[in-house]
C-alpha positions in Angstrom: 49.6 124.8 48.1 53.0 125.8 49.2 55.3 125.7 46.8 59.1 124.5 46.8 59.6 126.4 43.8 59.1 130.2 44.3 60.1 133.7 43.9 61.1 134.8 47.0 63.6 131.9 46.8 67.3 134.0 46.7 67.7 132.7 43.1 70.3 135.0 42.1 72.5 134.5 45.0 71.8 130.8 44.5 73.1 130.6 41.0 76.5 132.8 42.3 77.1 130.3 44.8 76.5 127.4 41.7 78.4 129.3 39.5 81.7 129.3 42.2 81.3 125.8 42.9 81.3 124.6 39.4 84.5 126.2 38.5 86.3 124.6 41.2 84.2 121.5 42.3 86.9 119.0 43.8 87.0 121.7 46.1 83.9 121.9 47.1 82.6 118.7 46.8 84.8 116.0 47.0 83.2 113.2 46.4 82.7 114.2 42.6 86.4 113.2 42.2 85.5 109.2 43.2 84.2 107.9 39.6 84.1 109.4 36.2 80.3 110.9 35.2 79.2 113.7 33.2 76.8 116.1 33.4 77.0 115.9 37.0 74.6 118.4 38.7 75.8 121.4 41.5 75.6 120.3 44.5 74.9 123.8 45.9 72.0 123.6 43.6 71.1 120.3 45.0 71.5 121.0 48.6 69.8 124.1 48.1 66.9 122.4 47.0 66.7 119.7 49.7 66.8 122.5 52.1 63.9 124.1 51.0 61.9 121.2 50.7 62.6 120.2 53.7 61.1 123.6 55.0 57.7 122.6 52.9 57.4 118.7 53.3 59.3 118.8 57.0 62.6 117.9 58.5 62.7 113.8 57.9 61.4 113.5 54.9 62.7 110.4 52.3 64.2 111.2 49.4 64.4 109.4 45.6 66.3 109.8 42.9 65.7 106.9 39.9 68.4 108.6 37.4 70.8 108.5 40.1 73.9 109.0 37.8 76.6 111.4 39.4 75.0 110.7 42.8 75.0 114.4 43.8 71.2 114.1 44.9 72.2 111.1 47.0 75.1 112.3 48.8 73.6 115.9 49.4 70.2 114.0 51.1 73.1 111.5 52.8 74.8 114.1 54.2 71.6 115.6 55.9 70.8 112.3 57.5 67.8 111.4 55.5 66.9 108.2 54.0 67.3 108.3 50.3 66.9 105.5 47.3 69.1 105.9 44.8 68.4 104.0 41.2 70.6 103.9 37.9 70.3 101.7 34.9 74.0 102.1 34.6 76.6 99.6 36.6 79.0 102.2 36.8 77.5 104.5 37.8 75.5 102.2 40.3 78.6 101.0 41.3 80.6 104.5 41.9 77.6 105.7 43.8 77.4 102.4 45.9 80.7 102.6 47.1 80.4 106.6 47.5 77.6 105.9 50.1 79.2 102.8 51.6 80.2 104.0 55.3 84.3 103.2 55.2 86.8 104.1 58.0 88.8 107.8 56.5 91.7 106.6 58.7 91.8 102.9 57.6 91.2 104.2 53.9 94.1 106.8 54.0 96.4 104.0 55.4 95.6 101.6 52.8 96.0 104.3 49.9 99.4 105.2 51.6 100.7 102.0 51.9 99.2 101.3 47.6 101.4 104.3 46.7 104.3 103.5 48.3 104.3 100.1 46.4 103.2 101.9 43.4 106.1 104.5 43.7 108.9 101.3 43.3 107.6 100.1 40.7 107.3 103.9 38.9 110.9 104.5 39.4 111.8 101.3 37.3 109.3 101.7 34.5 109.6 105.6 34.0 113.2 106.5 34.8 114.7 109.9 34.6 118.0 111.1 35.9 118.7 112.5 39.5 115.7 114.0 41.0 113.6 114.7 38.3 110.1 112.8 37.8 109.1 111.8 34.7 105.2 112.9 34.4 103.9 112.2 30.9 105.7 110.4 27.6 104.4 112.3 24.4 103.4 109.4 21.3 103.0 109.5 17.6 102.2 107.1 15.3 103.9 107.1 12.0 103.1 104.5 8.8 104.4 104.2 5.8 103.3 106.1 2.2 101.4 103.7 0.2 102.9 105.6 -2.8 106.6 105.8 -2.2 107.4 103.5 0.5 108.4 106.5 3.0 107.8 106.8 6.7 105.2 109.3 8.2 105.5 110.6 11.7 101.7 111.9 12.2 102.1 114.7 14.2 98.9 117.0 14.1 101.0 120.1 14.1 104.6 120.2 13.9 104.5 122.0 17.2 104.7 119.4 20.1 104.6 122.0 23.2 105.2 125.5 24.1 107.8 125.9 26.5 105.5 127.7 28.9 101.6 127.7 28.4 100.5 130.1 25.3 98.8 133.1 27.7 102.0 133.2 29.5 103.5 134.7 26.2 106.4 131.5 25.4 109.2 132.7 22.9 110.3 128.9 22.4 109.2 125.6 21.8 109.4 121.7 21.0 108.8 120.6 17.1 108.7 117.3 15.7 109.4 116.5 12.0 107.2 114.5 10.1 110.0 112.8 7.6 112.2 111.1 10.9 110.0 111.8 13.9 113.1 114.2 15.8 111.6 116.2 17.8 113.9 120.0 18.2 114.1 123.2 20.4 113.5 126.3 18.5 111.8 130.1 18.5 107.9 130.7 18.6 106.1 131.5 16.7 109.0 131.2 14.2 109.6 127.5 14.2 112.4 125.4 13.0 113.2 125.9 9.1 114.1 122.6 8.3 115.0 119.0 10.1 118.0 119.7 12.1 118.4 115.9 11.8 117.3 114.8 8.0 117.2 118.7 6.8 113.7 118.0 6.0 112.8 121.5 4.7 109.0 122.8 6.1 106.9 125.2 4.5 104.0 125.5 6.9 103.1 127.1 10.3 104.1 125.3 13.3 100.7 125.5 14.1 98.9 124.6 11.0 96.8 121.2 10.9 98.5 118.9 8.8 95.7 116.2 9.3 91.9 117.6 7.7 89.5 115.2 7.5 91.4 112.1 8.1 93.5 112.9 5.0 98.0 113.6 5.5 100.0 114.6 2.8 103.1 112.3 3.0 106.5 114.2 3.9 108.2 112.2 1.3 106.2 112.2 -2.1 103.6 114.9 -1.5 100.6 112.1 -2.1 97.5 112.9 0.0 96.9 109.4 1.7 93.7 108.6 3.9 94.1 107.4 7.3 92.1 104.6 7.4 91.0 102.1 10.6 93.5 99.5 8.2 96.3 101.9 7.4 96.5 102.7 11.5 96.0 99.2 12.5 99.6 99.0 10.8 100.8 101.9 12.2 103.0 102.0 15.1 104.0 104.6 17.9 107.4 106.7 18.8 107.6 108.1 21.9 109.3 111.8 21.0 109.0 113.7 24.1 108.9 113.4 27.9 107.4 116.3 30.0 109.1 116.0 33.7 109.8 117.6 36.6 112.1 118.8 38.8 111.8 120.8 42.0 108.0 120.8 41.2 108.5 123.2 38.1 108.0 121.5 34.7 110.6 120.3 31.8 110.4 119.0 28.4 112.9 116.5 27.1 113.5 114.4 24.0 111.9 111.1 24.8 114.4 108.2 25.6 112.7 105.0 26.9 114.6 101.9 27.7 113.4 98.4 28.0 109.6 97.7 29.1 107.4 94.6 30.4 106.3 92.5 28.0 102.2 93.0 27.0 102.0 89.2 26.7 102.8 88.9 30.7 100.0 91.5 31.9 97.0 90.0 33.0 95.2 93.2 32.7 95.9 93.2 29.4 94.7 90.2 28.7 91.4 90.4 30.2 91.2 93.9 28.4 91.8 91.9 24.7 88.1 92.1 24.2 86.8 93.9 20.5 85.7 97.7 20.7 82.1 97.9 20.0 82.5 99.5 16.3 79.5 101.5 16.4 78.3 104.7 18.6 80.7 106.9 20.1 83.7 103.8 20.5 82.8 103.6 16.2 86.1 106.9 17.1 88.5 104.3 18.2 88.0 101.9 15.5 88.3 104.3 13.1 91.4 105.2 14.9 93.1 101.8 14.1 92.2 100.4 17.6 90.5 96.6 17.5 90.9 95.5 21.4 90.7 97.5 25.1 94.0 97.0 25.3 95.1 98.3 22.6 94.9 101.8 24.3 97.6 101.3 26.9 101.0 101.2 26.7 102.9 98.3 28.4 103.8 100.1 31.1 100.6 101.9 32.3 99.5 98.0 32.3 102.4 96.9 34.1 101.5 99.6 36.9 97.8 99.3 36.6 99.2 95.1 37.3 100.7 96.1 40.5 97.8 98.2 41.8 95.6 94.9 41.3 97.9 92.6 43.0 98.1 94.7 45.6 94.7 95.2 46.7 94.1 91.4 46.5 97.4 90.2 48.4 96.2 93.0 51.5 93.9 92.5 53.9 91.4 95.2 53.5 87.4 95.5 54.4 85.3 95.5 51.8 84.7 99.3 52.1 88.2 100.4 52.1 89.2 97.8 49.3 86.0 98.9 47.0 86.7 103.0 47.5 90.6 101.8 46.4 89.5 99.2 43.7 87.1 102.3 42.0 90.4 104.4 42.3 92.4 102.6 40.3 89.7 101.5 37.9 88.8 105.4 37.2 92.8 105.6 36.0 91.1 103.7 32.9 90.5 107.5 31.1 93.9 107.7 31.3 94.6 105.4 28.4 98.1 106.7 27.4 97.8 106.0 23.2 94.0 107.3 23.7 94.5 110.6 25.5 94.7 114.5 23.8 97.5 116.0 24.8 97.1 120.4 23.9 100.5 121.6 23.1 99.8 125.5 23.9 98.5 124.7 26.9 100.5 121.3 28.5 97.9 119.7 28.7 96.7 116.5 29.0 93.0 115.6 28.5 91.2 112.1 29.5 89.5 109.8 27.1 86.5 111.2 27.2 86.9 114.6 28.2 84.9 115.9 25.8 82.0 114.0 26.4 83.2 111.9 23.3 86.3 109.4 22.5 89.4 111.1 21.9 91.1 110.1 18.1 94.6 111.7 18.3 97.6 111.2 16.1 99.8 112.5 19.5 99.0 111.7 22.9 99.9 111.3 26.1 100.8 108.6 28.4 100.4 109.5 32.3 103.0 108.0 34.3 100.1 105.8 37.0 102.6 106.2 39.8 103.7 110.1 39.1 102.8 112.5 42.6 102.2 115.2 40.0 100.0 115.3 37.1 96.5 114.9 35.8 94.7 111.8 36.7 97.9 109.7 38.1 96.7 107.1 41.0 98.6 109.2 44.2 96.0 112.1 43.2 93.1 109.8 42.4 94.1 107.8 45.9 94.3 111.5 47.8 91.2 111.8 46.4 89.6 109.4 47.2 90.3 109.2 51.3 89.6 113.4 50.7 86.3 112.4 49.6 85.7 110.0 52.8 87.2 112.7 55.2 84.3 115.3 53.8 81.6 112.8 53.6 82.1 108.9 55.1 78.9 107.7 53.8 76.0 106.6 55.6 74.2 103.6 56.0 70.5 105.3 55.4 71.1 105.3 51.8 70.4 102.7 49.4 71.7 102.1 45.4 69.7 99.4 43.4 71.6 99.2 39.5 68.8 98.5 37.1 66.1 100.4 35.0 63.8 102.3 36.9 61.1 101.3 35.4 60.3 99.0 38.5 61.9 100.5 41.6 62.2 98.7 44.7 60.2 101.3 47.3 56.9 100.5 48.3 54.0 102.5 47.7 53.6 106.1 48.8 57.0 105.7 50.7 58.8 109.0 49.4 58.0 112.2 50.0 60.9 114.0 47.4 61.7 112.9 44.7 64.9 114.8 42.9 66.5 113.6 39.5 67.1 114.9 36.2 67.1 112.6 33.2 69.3 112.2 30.4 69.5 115.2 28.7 68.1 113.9 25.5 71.2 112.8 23.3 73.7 114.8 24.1 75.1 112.6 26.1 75.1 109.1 25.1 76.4 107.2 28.8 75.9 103.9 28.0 78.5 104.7 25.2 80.6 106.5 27.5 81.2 103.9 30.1 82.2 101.3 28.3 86.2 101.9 28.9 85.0 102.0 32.1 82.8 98.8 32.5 85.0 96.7 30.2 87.7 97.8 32.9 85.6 97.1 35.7 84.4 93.9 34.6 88.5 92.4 34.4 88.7 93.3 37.5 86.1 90.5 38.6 83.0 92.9 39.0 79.4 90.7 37.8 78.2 93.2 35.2 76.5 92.8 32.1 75.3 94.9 29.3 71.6 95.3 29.8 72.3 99.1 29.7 73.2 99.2 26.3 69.3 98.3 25.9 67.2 99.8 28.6 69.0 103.6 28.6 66.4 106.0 28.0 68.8 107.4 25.8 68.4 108.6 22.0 70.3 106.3 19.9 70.2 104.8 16.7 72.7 102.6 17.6 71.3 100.8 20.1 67.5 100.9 19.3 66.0 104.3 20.8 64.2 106.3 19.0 62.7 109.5 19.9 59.2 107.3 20.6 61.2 105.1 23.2 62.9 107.9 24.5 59.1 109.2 25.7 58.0 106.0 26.6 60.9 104.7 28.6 60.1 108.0 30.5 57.0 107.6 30.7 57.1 104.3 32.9 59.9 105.6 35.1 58.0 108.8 35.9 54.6 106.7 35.9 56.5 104.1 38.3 58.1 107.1 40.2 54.7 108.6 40.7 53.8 105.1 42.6 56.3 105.3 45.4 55.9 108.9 45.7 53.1 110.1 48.9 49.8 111.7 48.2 51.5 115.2 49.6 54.7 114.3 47.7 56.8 116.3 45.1 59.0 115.6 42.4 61.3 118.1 41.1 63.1 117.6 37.9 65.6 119.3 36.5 66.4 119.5 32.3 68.0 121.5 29.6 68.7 120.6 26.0 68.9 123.2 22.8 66.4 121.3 20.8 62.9 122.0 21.4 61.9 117.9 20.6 64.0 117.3 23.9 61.7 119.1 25.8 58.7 118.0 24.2 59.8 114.6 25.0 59.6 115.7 28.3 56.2 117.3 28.0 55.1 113.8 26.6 56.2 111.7 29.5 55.0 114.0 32.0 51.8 114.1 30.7 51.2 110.8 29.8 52.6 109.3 33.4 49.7 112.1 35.2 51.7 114.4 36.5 50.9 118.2 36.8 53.7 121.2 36.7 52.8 124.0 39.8 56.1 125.8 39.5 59.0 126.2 37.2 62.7 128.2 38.1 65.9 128.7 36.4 69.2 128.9 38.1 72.9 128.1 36.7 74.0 125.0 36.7 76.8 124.3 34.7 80.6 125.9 34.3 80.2 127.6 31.5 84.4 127.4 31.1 84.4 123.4 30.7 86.1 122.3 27.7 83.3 120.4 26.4 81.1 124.0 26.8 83.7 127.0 26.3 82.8 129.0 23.1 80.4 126.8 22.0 77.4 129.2 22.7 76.3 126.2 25.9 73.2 126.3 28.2 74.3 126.8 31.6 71.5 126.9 33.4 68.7 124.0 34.2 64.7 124.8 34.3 63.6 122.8 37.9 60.3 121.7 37.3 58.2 121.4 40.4 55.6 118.5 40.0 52.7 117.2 41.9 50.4 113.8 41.0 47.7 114.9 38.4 44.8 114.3 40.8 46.0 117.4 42.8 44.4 120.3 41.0 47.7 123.1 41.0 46.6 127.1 40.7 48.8 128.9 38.1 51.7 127.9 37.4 54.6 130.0 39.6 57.7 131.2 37.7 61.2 132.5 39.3 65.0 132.2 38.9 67.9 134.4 37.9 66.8 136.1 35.1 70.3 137.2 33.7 70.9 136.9 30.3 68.9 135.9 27.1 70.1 132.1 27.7 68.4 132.0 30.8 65.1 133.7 29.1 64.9 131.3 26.8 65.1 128.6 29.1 62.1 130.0 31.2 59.9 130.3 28.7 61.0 127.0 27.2 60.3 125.6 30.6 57.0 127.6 31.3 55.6 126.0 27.7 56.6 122.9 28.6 54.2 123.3 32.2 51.6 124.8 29.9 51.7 121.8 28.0 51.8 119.0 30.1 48.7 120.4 32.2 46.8 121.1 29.2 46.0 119.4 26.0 47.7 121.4 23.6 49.0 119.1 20.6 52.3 120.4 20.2 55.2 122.7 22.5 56.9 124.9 19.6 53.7 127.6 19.5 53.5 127.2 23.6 57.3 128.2 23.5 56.7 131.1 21.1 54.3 132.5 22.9 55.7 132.6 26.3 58.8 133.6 24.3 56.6 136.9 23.1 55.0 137.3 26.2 58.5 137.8 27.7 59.9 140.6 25.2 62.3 137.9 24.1 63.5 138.8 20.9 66.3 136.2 20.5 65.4 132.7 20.5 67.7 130.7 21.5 66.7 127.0 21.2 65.2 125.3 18.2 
């Protein structure tokens, strides 16, 4: 059998070329930039592997991927000019990917965006006003409540230090600091601080940078009492904007906030389609416990005022339905940009979405993105730019199809595919369903059908919403067993995984085995940017084990092993995956000894995964 998987493959100058593209992926692949996923796999990986299988199964072969997700298997076979089926249980994700693939005009789209920001841009000027030429980028927030104790008011700043007047590795000698007893916010030396409250002489004792939050517990400025931030007490609370971060002449500026008069919540429609309760368990359980109760909740009046605008636009023009759905995903994506929901880092200036760390944000300070701002993280010119960028790089193609539902039954007939590329949910390290519920809540006030059959049929662990590690296996079990149906006698499947626990990849092992498939090669490569926020310093997998798989009836030879072998990560990883093949084409009862041994076999002295 010729394998897809082998080790004459360049490997090493494969997982160079992943590891350049994943630090700088708008770059290189544009389309990642059109809706919010995570997790999303290289597409240099990706195309790499299409390539080669096209070299072993021929030229037109049709592709399938039923844990669509990201999308990056469907727009790399797209852009070849194959016919590929794409599948996710997700509507957001089935409806990102849909409108990625959708064939739209790049002219037509970059006139419309134009022509959104311009209207957009009139609007900003009234709602976030700064003098002359400056631009007014983000408004810093912070709640403050009042001590249960003595009656006193407390501004709930995380650290007294608001923001470095340049970003910390640049070596700033000065900074903004906000007082907890009044809220004023002062210029002062770093690392020195203020000394006291130039304001209500409000003497402090700490570091700029020490926490003054631990563990949902603040010691009131006032009295001294340690006073628990509870969902009630924060329901209660209110915000202060304190700072405004502008510029001018495209370098950056920090003011003391001063915001004027602002539209009424009780006239935005989006707002009131957004006044729906926050699930109060799983990953949105963060905002409730953050004193949020409704969607809207999360935005202040004026992002919903703009986001308004953007609406009323894109339904008084005359668009086709491809330009006005690439737009309408746009604008919808700006939802991570919830102003009282997102972190803001004061070493760095920084601004980070909703759920940048693959979880909800909870943060006493954030940051409020002006929508109509031409600089900035997130703001709707970028995500617009974006978006016709995306269309100029790849226009879509009308050979690929998305169906939004649980792959358990997939639409193909049988023995139509001949590659089949996905990777499943990496056990529960990400919970998606979770994830995208800012983003479907959002989506659905905007008029889109959608319903929450997702939070049922993800083959996600979660206690939350009824999978277990049992239905983790057998939800994977009849996607791969249902996969294995459309897939051609001649067919492969190659799927892609990593997790740190070994009962992720036994869960694998299960499915695999129990839906007939055999293993005849396994690689590692790099797949992820090791840099990311959610990964940095955290000791994170960055590389995937590819698992090349054939139906059960063919009888494989020994399993084949490659990839770039380069640190004791990557080791690991190998022999994790090479247990997991022994294991599904054998009958061994358990992975954990199969890992050991391959792990000893390997002079691997440092196991990594547990």
């Amino acid at each position: 059998m010729r394998l897809i998987l082998h080790r004459n493959f360049k490997w090493r100058a494969l997982s160079r070329k992943v590891r350049r593209e994943q630090r700088n992926r708008e770059h290189y692949s544009p389309t990642i930039s059109t809706y919010r996923w995570w997790a999303r796999r290289s597409h240099a990986l990706i195309g790499a592997l299409l390539d080669q299988s096209r070299k072993v199964l021929g030229q037109a072969i049709v592709v399938s991927d039923p844990m669509a997700g990201g999308g990056t298997v469907a727009v790399e076979a797209a852009r070849r000019g194959l016919v590929v089926h794409a599948q996710d249980v997700n509507p957001w994700a089935a409806f990102g990917l849909r409108t990625t693939l959708q064939p739209v005009d790049p002219v037509l789209l970059e006139q419309a965006a134009t022509r959104l920001i311009e209207r957009l841009d009139r609007l900003g000027r009234q709602l976030y006003q700064v003098d002359g030429q400056e631009e007014l980028l983000s408004c810093l927030h912070v709640r403050h409540c009042t001590c249960p104790a003595c009656g006193g008011t407390n501004y709930l700043f995380p650290t007294r230090l608001l923001a470095l007047d340049r970003r910390i590795v640049a070596e700033p000698s000065a900074g903004w600091f906000g007082c907890p007893a009044c809220g004023t916010v002062q210029h002062d030396h770093w690392p020195e601080g203020p000394a006291r409250c130039n304001v209500c002489h409000h003497e402090f004792t700490d570091r700029p940078d020490e926490k003054r939050i631990e563990n949902l517990v603040v010691m009131c400025a006032q009295c001294a009492t340690k006073n628990p931030l509870t969902p009630e007490a924060l329901q209660t609370a209110t915000w202060k904007p304190v700072l405004s971060v502008v510029q001018k002449n495209r370098k950056l500026e920090l003011h003391p906030s001063t915001v004027g008069g602002t539209p009424s919540r009780r006239q935005s429609a989006i707002a009131a389609k957004l006044a729906k309760r926050i699930p109060g368990k799983g990953e949105t359980a963060a905002l409730q416990r953050g004193g949020f109760v409704e969607w809207a909740e999360l935005f202040p009046d004026r992002q919903l005022a703009m986001l308004d605008e953007a609406f009323s636009a894109l339904d008084a023009e005359e668009l086709s339905v491809p330009v006005r759905q690439r737009l309408l995903l746009a604008v919808a994506g700006f939802a991570e940009m919830a102003g009282y929901a997102c972190r803001w880092d004061p070493k760095y200036r920084k601004v980070y979405e909703v759920t940048s760390n693959h979880h909800y944000t909870r943060s006493f300070l954030t940051a409020e993105t002006n929508p109509a701002a031409a600089m900035g993280r997130g703001t709707l010119p970028r995500r617009l730019a974006q978006a016709v960028k995306a269309a100029q790089w790849f226009p879509g193609s009308d050979k690929a199809t998305v169906t939004c539902g649980s792959s358990v039954a997939q639409p193909m007939a049988d023995a139509s595919v001949d590659l089949v590329i996905t990777d499943p949910p990496y056990y529960d390290s990400i919970q998606y369903a979770e994830l995208s519920r800012l983003f479907r809540v959002f989506a659905q006030a905007l008029g889109l059908n959608w319903d929450d059959r997702v939070e049922n049929d993800e083959a996600v662990p979660n206690r939350h919403l009824g999978c277990s590690h049992e239905q983790y296996v057998t939800r994977l079990t009849a996607i791969f067993a249902e996969t294995r149906r459309t897939l051609k006698r001649s067919g492969r499947m190659l799927l892609t995984f990593h997790d740190s626990k070994i009962l992720a990849w036994q869960a694998i092992g299960d499915a695999l085995r129990d839906s007939a498939w055999k293993v005849v090669s396994v690689a590692v490569v790099h797949s992820e940017n090791e840099k990311d926020f959610a990964k940095n310093e955290k000791n994170a997998i960055a590389v995937d084990a590819v698992f090349e798989c054939v139906p059960r009836q063919i009888k494989p030879a020994r399993v084949a092993t490659a990839g770039a072998l380069t640190n004791n990560s990557a080791k690991n990883v190998l022999a994790i995956g090479a247990a997991v093949a022994a294991y599904v084409n054998g009958s061994a009862p358990h992975l954990k000894p199969l890992y050991m041994d391959q792990a000893r076999r390997r002079g691997i002295k440092k196991l990594t995964l547990n």
